[in-house]
C-alpha positions in Angstrom: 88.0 80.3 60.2 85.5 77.2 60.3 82.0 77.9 61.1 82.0 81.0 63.0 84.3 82.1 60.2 85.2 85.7 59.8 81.9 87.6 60.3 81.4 86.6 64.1 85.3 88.1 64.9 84.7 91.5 62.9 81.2 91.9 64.7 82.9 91.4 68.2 85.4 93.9 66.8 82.9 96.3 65.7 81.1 96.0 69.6 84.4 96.6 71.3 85.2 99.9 68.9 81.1 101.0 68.9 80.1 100.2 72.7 83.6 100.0 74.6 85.6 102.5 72.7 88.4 100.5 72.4 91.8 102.1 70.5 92.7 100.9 67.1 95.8 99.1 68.1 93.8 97.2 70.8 91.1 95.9 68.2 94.8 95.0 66.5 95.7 93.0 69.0 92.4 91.4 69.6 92.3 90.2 66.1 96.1 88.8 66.2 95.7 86.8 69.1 91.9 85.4 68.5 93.4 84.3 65.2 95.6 82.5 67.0 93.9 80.4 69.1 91.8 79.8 66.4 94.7 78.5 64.9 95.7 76.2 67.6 91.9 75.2 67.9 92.1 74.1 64.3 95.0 72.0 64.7 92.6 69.7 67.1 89.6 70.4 64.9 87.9 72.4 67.3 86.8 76.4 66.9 85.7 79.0 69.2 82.2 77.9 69.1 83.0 74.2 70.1 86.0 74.4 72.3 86.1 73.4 75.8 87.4 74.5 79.0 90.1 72.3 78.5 91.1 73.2 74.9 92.0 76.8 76.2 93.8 75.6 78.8 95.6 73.9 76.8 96.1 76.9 74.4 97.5 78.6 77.4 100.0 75.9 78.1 101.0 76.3 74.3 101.7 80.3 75.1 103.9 79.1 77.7 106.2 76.8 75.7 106.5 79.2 73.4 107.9 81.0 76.2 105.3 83.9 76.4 105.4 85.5 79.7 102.7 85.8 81.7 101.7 89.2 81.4 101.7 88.4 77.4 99.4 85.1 78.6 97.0 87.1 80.6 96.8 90.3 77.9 95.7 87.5 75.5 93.3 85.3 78.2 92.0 88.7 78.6 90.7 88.9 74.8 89.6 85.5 74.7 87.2 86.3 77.5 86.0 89.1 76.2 85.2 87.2 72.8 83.5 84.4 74.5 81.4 86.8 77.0 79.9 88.2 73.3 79.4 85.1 72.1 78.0 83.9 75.1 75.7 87.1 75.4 74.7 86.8 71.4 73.5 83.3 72.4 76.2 81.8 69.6 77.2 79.2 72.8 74.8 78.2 75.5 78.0 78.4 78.1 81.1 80.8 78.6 84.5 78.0 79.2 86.6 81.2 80.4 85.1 81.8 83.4 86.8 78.9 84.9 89.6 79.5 83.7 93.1 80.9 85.8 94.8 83.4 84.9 98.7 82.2 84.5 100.8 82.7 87.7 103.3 85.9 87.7 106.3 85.1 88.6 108.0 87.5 91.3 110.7 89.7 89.6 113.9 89.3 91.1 115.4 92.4 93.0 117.9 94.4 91.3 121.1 93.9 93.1 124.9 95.2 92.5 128.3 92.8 92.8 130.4 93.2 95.6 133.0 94.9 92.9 130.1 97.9 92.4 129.8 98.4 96.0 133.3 98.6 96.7 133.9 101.0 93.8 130.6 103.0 95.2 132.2 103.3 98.7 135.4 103.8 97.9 134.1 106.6 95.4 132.6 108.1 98.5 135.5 107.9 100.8 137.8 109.5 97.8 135.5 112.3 98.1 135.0 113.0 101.8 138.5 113.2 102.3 138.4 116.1 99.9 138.7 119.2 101.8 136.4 122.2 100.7 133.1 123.4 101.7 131.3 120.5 100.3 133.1 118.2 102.7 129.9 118.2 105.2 127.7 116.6 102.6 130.3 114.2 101.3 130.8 113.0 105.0 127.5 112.8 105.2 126.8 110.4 102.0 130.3 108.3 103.4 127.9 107.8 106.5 124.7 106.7 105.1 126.0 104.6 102.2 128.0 103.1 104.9 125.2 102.4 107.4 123.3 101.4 104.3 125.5 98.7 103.9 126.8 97.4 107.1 123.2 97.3 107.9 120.3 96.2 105.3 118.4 99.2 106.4 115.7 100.4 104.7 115.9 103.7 103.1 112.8 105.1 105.9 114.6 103.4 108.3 118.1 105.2 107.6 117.0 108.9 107.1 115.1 108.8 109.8 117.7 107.4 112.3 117.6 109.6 116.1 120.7 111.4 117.1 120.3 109.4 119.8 122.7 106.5 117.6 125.7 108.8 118.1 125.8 108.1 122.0 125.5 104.5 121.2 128.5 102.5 122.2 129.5 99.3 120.9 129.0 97.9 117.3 125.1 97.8 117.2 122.8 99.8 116.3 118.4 99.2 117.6 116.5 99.9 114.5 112.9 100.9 114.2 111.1 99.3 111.7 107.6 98.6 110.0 104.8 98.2 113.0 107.3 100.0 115.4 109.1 96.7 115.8 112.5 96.7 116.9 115.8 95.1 115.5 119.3 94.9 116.7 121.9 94.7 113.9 125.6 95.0 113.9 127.4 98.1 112.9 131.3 97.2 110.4 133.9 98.8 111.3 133.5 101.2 108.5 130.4 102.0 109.4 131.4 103.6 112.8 134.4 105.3 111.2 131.9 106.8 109.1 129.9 107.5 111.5 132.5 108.9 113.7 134.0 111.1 110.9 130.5 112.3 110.5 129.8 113.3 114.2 132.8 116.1 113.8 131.2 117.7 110.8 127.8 117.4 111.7 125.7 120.8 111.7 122.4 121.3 113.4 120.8 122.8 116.4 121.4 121.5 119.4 117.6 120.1 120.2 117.6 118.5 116.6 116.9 114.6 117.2 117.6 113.3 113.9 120.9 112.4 113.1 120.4 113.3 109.4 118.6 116.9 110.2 116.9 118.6 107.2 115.0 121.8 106.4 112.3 119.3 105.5 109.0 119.6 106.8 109.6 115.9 108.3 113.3 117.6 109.9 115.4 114.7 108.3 116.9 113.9 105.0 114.1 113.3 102.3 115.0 109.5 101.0 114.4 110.9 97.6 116.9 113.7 97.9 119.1 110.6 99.1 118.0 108.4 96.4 119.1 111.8 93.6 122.5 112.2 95.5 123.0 108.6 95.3 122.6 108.3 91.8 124.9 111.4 91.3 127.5 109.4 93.5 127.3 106.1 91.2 127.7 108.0 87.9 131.0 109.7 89.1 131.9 106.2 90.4 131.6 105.2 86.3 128.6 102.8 87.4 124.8 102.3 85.7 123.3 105.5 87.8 119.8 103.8 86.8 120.0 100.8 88.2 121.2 101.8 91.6 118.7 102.9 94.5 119.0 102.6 98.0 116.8 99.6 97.8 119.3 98.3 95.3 121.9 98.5 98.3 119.0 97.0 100.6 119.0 94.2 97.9 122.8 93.7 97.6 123.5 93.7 101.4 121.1 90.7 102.1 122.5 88.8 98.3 126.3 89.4 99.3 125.3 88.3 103.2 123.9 85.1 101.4 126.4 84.7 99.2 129.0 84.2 101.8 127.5 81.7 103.5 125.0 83.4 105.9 121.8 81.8 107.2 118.2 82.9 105.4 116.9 83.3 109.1 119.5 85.2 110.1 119.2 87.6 106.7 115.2 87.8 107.6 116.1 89.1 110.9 118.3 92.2 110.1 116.3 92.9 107.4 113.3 93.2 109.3 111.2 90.7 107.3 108.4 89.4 109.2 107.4 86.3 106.6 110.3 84.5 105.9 108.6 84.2 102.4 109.9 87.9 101.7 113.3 87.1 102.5 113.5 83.9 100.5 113.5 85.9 96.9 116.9 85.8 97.8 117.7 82.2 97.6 118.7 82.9 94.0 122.1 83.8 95.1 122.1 80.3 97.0 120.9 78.7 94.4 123.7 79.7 91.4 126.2 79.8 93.7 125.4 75.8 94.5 125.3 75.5 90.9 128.4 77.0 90.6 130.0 74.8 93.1 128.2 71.7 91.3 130.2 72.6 88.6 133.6 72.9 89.9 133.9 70.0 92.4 131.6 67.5 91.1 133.2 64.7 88.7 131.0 64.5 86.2 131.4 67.9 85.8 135.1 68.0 85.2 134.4 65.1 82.9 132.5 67.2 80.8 134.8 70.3 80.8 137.8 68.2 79.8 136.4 65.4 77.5 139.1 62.5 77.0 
């Protein structure tokens, strides 16, 4: 390791063990990745001592085309400043080229959704089993109803628990939600939903002055999401699906993908979702964006050309 060679490394080492306490596998993975860059600086003839700004950005552009992701980028930007602040502060360079530097960009994880197939399996799943008769039938009618409204709606899972009783003298196929900051939203209500929620209605057991429509011996006096969230999961395993992966905000996901995916407008999927930054709503257009792909592929000529080769 050219002229700051092994002894300056195992001193930093020995001050982040001595002075910051660091864990053995952390001094590990310190020494793995400032071998590295030293490495890469070699390959330019450059080492830690003589490297500029610009060869560590450049050695951050080579994590990335290795196809590091970017919280493997930052864990190892984050030992590289650490090394130069000590060799900064043990006067071995007169300036410190990290502090200029930007950490890499995380990308925003897409959400979670499920296919139109899992959701149809879900509901039906749920319908199977509310039109079991027994004394569980209450509760079942009861999930039929808010997987329903889940769906035919976007709702968030605050939203739906907390929904007034006052929805059952609605009329019509809307419903007026109350969302973050109190705002109001008017979204329409399937068919299946108001079956549901009709069904529901006949079962429904509370006191009369109750003004939830999903009343609970919670201190709140409605349905606590996570018992929702637990019942749901319950609900997908019978269904044979991935209980894990599915959430009501999974459902929350799927409703504004499937609304996309058939051809809906991005405003009109910020609206009943309740997004106020259109920004939130566009983590979305990834379901626009295959299913151009996908049409690219089928209809284009080229395309075909390339499928079926002369």
């Amino acid at each position: 390791m050219a002229d700051l060679s092994r002894a300056h490394m195992e001193a930093f080492l020995e001050m982040m063990s001595a002075e910051r306490g660091s864990a053995g596998n952390t001094l590990i993975s310190y020494e793995r990745d400032l071998e590295d860059l030293q490495g890469f600086l070699a390959s330019g003839k450059k080492t830690a001592l003589t490297a500029e700004v610009e060869d560590l950005q450049r050695y951050l552009a080579h994590l990335e085309r290795q196809g590091f992701a970017a919280t493997s980028q930052a864990r190892r930007l984050s030992a590289i400043r650490q090394f130069y602040k000590f060799l900064y502060a043990e006067g071995l360079r007169d300036t410190n080229p990290t502090t200029i530097l930007d950490a890499p960009k995380r990308g925003r994880p897409l959400p979670k959704i499920m296919s139109e197939q899992e959701v149809t399996r879900l509901l039906e799943t749920a319908q199977q089993e509310a039109a079991e008769p027994g004394p569980e039938q209450a509760s079942k009618l009861r999930m039929l109803a808010l997987l329903e409204l889940l769906y035919a709606t976007g709702m968030r899972v605050s939203e739906l628990v907390s929904l007034p009783a006052k929805v059952l003298d609605q009329e019509g196929r809307f419903l007026m939600i109350r969302g973050k900051g109190n705002k109001e939203r008017l979204v329409p209500l399937s068919r299946a939903a108001i079956v549901a929620l009709n069904a529901y209605r006949e079962v429904r057991k509370t006191p009369e002055d109750s003004k939830w429509l999903f009343p609970s011996s919670a201190k709140e006096g409605y349905l606590p999401r996570q018992v929702f969230g637990r019942d749901l999961k319950g609900l997908a395993a019978r269904a044979g699906l991935k209980s894990a992966s599915i959430s009501p905000h999974v459902m929350r996901h799927a409703f504004a993908s499937h609304l996309l995916q058939n051809g809906a407008d991005l405003r009109v999927v910020q609206e009943l979702l309740g997004h106020s930054d259109i920004s939130t709503t566009q983590i979305y257009t990834h379901v626009l964006e295959e299913r151009l792909r996908q049409t690219v592929e089928t209809h284009h000529p080229l395309a075909k050309q390339a499928k079926n080769p002369d």
